[in-house]
C-alpha positions as CSV (number, residue, x, y, z in Angstrom):
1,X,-21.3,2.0,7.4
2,X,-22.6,5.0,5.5
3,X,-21.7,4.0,1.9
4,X,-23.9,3.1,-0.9
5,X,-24.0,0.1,-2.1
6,X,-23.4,-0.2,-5.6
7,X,-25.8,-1.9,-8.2
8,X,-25.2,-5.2,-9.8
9,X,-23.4,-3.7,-12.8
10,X,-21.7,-1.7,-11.4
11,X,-20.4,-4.1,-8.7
12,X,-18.7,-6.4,-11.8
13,X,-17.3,-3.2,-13.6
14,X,-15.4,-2.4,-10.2
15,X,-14.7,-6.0,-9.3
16,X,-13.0,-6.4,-12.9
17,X,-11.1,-2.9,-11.9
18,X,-9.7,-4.5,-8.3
19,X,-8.5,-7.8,-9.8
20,X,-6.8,-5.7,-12.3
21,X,-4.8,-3.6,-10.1
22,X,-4.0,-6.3,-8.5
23,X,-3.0,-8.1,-10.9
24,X,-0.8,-5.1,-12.1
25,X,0.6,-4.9,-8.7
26,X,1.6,-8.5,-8.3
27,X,0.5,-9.4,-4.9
28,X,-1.8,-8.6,-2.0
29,X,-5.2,-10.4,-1.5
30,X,-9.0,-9.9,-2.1
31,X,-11.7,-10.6,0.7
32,X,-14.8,-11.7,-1.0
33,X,-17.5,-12.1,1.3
34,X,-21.1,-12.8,1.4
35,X,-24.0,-13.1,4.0
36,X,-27.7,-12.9,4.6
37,X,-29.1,-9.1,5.1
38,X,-31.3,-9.5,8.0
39,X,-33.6,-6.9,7.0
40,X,-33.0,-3.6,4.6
41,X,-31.9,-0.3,6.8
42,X,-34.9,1.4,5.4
43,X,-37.6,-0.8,6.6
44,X,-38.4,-2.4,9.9
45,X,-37.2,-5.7,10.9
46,X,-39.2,-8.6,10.0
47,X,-40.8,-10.5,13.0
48,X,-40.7,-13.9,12.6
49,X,-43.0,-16.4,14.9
50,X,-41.2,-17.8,17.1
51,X,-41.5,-21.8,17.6
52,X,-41.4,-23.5,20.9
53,X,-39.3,-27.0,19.6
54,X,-36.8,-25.6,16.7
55,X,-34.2,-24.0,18.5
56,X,-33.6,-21.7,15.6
57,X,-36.8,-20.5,14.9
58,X,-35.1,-16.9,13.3
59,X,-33.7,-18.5,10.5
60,X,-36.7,-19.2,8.6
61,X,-38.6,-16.0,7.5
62,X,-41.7,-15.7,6.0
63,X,-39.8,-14.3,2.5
64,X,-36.5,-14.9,1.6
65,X,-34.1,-12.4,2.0
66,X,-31.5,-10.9,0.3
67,X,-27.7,-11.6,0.0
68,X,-25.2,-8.7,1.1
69,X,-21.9,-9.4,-1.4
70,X,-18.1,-7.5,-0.1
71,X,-14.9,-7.3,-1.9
72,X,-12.2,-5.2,-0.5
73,X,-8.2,-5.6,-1.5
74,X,-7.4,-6.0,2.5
75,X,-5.8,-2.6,2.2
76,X,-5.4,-0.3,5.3
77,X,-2.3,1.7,5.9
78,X,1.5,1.7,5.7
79,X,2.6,-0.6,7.9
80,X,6.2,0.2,9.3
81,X,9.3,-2.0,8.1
82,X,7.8,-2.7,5.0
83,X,8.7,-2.5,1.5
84,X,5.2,-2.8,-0.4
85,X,3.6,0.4,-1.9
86,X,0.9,2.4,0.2
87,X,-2.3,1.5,-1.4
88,X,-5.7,2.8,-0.6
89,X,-8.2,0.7,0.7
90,X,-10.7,-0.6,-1.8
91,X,-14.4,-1.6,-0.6
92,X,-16.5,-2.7,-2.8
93,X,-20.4,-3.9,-1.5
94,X,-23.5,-4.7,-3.8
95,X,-27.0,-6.1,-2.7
96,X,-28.1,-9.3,-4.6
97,X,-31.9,-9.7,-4.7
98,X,-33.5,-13.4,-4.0
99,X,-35.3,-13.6,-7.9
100,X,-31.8,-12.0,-9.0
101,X,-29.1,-14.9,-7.4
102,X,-28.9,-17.3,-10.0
103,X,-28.0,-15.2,-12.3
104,X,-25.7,-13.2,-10.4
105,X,-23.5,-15.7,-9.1
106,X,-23.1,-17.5,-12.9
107,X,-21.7,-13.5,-13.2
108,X,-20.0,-13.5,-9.9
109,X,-18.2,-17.1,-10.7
110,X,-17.3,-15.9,-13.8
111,X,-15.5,-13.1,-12.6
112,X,-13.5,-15.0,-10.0
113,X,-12.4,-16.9,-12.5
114,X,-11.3,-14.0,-15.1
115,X,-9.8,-12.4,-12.3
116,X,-7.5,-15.5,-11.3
117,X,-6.6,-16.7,-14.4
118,X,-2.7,-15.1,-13.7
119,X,-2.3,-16.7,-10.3
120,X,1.5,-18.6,-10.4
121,X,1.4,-22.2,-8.4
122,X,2.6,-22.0,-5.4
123,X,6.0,-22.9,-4.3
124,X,6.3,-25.5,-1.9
125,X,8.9,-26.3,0.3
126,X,10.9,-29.4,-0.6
127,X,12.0,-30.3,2.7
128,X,8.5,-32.3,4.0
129,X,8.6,-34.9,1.3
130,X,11.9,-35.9,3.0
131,X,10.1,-36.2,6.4
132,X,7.2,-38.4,5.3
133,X,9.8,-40.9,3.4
134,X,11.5,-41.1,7.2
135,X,8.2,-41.6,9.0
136,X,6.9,-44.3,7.0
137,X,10.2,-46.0,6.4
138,X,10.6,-46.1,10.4
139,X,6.7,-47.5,10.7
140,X,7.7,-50.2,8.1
141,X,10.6,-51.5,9.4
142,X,10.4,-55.0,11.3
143,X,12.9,-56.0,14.0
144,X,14.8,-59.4,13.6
């Protein structure tokens, strides 16, 4: 992946823009993901000692690392047969600091929040209430 990763800032500013569109689109979906960066691209890899008993001896380095934050709107191509609009994909990637995470994900929450604040309650189907009533109506009955 040879993109730039944007900065904090500008990771909310484009966030904000993606739920928007979204929004102004009125469906599709947005991956948010998250993970540990192993090591930054620029430096070496760290070498952590490895313990005989503790089976996962790489998961504790010496300093903590950084966190590696995605958001894409799950956007490829066309697909054939369907009626929704050809939208580019979206990625979105940012690098979150260890001293920098509290306040980031107060931001990051935030955000999520804004951004599904016009979700509509889903629709469910009214057919599997009926099927419980005949299950436990069956399991209660007694012969005579």
């Amino acid at each position: 992946m040879g993109r730039e990763h944007l900065t904090n800032d500008e990771f909310f500013t484009q966030l904000g823009n993606l739920f928007e569109l979204n929004r102004k689109k009125g469906h599709g979906s947005i991956i948010l993901t998250q993970k540990r960066l192993t090591y930054d691209s620029t430096s070496t890899p760290p070498t952590p000692t490895k313990v005989a008993d503790d089976p996962l001896w790489d998961t504790h380095p010496e300093n903590p690392l950084p966190i590696l934050i995605r958001a894409c709107n799950n956007k490829s191509s066309k697909r054939e047969g369907t009626d929704r609009d050809d939208v580019e994909k979206i990625a979105l990637s940012t690098i979150v600091k260890p001293d920098d995470l509290d306040g980031f994900f107060a931001r990051y929450a935030e955000a999520c929040k804004t951004g599904m604040s016009g979700l509509k309650k889903r629709d469910r189907k009214k057919g599997k209430k009926g099927k419980k009533d005949k299950k436990k109506g069956a399991a209660g009955e007694t012969k005579a």
